[in-house]
N, C-alpha and C positions, 0 to 999 in steps of 0.2 A: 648264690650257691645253695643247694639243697644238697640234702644226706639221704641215701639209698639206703636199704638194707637191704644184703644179697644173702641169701643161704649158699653157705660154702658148703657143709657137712652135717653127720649126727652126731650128734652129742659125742657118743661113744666111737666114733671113726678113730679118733684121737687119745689114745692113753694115758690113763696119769705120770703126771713128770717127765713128759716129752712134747713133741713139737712137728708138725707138722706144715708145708705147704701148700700155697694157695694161688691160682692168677686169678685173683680179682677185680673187674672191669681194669683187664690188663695191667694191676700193676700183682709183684709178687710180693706178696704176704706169708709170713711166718705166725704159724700161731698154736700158741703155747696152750696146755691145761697143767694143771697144778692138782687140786685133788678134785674138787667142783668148780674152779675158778678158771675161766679163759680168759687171754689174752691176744692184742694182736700188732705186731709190730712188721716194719719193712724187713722183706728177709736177706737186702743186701747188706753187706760188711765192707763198707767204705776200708776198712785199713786194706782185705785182700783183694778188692773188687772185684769180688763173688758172691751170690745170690746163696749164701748156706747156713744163716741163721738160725735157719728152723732146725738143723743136723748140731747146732748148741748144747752143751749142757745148763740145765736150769738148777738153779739154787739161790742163793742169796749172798748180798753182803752187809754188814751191821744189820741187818732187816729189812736191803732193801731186793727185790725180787727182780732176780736177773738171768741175762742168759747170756755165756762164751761162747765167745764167736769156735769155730772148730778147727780154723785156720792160725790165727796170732794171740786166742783167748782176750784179747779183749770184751769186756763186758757192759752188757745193756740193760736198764732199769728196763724191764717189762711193760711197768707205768707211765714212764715217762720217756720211752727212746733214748733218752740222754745217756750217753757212753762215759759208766763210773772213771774211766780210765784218762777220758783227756775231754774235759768239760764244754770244749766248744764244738763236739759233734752231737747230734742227736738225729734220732731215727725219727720217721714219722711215724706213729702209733692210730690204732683204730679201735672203735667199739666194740666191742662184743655184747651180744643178747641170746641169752635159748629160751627160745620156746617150743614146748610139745616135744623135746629132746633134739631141735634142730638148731643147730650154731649158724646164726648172721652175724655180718661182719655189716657195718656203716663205711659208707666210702661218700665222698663231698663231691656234687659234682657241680663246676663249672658252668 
């Protein structure tokens, strides 16, 4: 397996403390900025089985940086996919990098 980096967007497409979507080499991705920090997570919601992750609110719990789903609020460690709410789901998560003000995303390919 190798890791791609695709340019999804610029920097600034995406505002602070929101979330935006992505189909990246076909899968959909949700991806987060905070103040200069991105993030990138699956944007489906296994509880609703809908793709609307990235329509979340972002904040935190004890310090860990998450986002509710907008459907059952269930919530997702940004970092780690893992779903604070019920510990044997987890998202799959991706890299983020900017360079020159443009946001790639790492995707594994087979």
């Amino acid at each position: 397996m190798t890791n791609h980096w695709i340019r999804v967007c610029n920097m600034n497409d995406i505002p602070p403390y929101s979330g935006a979507a992505a189909l990246v080499m076909g899968r959909q991705v949700a991806i987060f900025r905070l103040q200069s920090e991105y993030y990138a997570i699956s944007d489906y919601d296994p509880f609703s089985d809908a793709y609307v992750l990235s329509r979340g609110i972002v904040g935190d719990r004890a310090g860990v940086i998450k986002v509710s789903s907008p459907i059952y609020k269930q919530s997702f460690s940004l970092l780690t996919g893992e779903c604070l709410d019920d510990a044997s789901i987890k998202l799959p998560t991706y890299p983020v990098q900017v360079t020159d003000d443009t946001l790639y995303i790492s995707i594994q390919i087979e």
